[in-house]
Backbone as CSV, one residue per row, in Angstrom:
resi,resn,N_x,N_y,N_z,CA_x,CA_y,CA_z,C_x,C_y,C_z
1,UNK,-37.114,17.846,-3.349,-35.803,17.944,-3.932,-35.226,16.542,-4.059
2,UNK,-34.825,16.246,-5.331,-34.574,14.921,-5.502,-32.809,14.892,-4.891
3,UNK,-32.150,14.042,-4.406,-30.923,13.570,-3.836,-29.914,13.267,-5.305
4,UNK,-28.887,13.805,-4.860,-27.885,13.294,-6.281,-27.150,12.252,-5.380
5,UNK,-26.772,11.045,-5.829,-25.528,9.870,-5.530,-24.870,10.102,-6.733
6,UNK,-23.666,10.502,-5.727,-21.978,10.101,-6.696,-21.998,8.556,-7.436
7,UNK,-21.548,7.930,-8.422,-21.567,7.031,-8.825,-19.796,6.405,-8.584
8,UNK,-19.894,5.177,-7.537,-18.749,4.987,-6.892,-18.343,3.934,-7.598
9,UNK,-16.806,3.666,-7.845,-16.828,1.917,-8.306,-16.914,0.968,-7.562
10,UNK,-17.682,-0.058,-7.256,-17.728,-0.813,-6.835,-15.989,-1.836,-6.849
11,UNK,-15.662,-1.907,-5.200,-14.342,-2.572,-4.767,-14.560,-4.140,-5.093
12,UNK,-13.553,-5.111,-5.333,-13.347,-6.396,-5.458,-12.702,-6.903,-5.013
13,UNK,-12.644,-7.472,-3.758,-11.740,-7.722,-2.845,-11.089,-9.452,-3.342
14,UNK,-9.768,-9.133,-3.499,-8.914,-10.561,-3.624,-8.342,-11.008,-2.560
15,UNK,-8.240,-12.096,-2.437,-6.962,-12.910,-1.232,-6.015,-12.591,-1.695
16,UNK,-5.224,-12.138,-0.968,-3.565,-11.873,-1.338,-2.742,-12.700,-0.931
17,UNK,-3.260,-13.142,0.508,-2.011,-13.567,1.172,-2.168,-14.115,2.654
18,UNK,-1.555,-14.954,3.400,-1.856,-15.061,4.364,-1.083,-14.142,5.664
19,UNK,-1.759,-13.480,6.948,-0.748,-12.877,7.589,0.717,-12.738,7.787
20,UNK,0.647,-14.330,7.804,2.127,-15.063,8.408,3.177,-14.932,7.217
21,UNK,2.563,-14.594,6.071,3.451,-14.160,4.503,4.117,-13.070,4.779
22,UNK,3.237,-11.955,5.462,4.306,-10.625,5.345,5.168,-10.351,7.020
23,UNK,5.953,-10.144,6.753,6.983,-9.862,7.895,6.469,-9.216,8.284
24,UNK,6.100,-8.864,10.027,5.983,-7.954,11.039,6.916,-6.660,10.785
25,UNK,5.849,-5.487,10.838,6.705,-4.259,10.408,7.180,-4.351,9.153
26,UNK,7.036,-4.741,8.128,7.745,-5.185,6.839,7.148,-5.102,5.634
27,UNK,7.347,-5.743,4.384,6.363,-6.021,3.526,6.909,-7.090,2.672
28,UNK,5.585,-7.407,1.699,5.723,-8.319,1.022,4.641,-8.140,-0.431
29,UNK,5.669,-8.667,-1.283,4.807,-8.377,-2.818,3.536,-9.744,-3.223
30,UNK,2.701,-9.386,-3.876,1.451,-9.930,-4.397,1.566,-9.446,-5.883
31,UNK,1.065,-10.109,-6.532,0.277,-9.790,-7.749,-1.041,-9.934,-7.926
32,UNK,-1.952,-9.483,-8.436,-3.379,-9.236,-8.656,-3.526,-8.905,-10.316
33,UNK,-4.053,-9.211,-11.098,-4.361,-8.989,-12.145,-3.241,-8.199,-12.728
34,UNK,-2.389,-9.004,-13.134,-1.009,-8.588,-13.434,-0.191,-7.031,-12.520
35,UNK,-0.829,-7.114,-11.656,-0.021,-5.569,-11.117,0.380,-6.187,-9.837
36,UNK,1.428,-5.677,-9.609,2.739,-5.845,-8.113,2.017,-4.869,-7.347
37,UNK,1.586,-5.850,-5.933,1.197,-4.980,-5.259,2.425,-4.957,-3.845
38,UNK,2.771,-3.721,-3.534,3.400,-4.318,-1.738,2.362,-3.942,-0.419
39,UNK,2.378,-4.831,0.104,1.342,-5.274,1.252,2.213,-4.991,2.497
40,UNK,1.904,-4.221,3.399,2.855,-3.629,4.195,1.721,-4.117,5.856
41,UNK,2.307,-4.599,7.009,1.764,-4.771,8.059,2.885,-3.841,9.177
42,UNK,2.607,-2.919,9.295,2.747,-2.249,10.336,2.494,-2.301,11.722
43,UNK,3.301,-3.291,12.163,2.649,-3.974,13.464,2.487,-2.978,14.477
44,UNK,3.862,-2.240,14.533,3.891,-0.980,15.288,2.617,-0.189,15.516
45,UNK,1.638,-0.101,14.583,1.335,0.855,14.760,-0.491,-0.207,14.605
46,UNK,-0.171,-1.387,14.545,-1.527,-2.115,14.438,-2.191,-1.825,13.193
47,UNK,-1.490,-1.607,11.871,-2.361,-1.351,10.574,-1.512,-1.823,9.312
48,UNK,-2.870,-2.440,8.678,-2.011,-2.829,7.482,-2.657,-1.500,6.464
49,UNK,-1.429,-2.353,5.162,-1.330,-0.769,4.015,-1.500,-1.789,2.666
50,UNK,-1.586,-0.951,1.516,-1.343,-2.313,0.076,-0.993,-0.058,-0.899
51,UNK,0.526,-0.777,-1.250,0.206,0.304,-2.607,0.833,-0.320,-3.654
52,UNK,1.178,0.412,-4.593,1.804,0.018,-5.911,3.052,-0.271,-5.275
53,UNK,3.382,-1.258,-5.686,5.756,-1.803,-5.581,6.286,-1.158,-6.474
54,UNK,5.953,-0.459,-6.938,6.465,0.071,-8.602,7.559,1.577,-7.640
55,UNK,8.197,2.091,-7.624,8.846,3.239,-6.987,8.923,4.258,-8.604
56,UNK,8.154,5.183,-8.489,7.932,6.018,-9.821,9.427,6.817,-10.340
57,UNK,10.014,6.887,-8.974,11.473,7.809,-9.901,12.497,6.850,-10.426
58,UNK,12.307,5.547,-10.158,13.126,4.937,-11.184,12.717,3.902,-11.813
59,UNK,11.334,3.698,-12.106,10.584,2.618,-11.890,11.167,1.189,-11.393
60,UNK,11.443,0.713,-10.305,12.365,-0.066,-10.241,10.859,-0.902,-8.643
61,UNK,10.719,-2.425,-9.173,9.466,-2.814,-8.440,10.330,-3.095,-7.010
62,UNK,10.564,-2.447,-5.989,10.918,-2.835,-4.731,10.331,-1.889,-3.769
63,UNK,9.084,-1.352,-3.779,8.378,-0.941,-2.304,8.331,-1.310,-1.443
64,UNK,8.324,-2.862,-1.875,7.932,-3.939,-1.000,9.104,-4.192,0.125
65,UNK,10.324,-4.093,-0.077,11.311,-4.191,0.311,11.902,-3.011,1.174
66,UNK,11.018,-1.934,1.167,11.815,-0.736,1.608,11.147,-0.574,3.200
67,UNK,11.796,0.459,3.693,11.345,0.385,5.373,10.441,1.288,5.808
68,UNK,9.695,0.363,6.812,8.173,1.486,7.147,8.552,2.357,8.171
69,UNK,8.226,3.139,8.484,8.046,4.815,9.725,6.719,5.160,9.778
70,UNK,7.138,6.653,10.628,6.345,7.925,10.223,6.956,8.727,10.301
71,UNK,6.753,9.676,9.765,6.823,11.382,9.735,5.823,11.730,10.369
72,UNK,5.951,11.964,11.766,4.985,12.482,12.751,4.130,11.611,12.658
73,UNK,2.858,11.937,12.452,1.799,11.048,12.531,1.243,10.136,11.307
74,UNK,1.868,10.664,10.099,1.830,9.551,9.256,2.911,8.694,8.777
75,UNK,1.788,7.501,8.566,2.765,6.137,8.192,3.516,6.275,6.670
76,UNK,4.727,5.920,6.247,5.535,6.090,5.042,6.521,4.830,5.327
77,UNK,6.677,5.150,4.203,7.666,3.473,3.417,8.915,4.375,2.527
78,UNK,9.680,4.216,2.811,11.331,4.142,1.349,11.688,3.532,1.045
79,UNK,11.580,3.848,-0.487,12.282,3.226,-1.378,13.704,2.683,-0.694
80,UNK,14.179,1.379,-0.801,15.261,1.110,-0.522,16.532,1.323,-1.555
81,UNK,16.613,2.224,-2.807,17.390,2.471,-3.632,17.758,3.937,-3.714
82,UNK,16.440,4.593,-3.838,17.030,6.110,-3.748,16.155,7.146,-2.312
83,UNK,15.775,6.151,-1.156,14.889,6.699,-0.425,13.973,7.742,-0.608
84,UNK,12.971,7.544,-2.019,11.826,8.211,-2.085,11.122,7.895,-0.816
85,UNK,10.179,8.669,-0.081,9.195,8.240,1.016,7.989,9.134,0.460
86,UNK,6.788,7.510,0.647,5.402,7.868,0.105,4.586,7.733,1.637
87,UNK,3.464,8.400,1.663,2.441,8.167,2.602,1.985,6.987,2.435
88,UNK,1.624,5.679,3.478,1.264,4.939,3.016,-0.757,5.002,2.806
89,UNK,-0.821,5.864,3.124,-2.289,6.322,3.355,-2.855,6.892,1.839
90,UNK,-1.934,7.896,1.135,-2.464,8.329,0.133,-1.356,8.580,-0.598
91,UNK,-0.231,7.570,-0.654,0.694,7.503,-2.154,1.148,9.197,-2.327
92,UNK,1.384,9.641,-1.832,1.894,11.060,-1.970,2.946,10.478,-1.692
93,UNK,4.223,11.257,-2.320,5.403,11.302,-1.658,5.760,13.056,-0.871
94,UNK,6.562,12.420,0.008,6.699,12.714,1.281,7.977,13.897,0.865
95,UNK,8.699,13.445,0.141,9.953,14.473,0.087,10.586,14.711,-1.397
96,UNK,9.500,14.368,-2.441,9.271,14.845,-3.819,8.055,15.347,-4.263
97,UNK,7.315,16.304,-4.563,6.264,16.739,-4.972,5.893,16.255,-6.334
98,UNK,6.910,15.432,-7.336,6.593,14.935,-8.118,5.985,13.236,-8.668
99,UNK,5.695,13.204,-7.682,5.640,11.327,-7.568,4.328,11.042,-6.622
100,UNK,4.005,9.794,-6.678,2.915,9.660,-6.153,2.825,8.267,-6.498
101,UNK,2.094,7.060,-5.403,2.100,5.704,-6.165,0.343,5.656,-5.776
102,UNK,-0.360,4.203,-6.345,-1.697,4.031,-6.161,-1.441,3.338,-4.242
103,UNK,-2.468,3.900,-3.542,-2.764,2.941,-2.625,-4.265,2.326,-3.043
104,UNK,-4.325,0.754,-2.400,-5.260,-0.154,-1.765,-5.777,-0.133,-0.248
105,UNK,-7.410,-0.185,-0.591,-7.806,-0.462,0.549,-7.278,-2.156,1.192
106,UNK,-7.087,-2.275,2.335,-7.311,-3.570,3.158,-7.703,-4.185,4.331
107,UNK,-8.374,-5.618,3.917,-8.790,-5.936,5.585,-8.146,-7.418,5.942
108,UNK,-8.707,-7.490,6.897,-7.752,-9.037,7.613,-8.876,-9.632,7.890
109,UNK,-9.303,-10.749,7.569,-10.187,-11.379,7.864,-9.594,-13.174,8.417
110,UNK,-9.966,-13.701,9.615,-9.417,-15.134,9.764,-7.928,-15.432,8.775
111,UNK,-7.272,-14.259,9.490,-5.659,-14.733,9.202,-5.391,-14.762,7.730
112,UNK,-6.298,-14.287,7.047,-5.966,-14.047,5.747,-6.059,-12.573,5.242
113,UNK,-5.309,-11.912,4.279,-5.307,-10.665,4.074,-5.802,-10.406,2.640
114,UNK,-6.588,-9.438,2.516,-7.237,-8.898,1.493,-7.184,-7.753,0.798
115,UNK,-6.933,-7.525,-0.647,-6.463,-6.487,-1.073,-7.832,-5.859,-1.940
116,UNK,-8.157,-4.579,-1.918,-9.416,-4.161,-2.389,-8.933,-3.121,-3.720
117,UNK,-9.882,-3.650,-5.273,-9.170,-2.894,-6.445,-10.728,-2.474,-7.211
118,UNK,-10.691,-1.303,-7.018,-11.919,-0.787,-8.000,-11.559,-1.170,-9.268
């Protein structure tokens, strides 16, 4: 029986940024091939995040700016304008069923942070 492989996209990992760029618990915007990314370090909880800055219900680019939590066990960010809250794990929003932003994979490598874009 021959094996089927899914055909995956291959990730491209960019430098974004250096640690010391994004505020503890906080975030901070990047661009990557013309798209706003917000890069979120969750110190609290020892994990970083990367999704779209774009906030879909008003398109208005400030993710980056809005404040991290959880809702129980997952991590979320609000909008600081009309407190949409997205998962930062999988861009769902949290308390609209209509919205949703892209997340990025990321890693930290020697104090520099890396944003991963199929």
């Amino acid at each position: 029986m021959e094996a089927l492989v899914a055909d995956k996209e291959e990730i491209t990992w960019y430098l974004a940024c250096r640690v010391d760029d994004v505020p503890t618990d906080g975030g901070a915007c990047v661009l990557i091939n013309g798209h706003q990314i917000a890069i979120f370090h969750f110190a609290r909880r020892g994990e970083w995040y990367a999704t779209d800055n774009e906030c879909p219900h008003r398109q208005q680019m400030a993710l980056a700016r809005g404040m991290i939590g959880s809702l129980g066990d997952e991590p979320k960010v609000a909008c600081p304008f009309h407190k949409k809250t997205f998962s930062l794990r999988t861009g769902q929003c949290l308390n609209d069923d209509g919205y949703q932003i892209m997340t990025f994979p990321v890693k930290v490598t020697d104090g520099n942070v890396y944003i991963g874009v199929e």
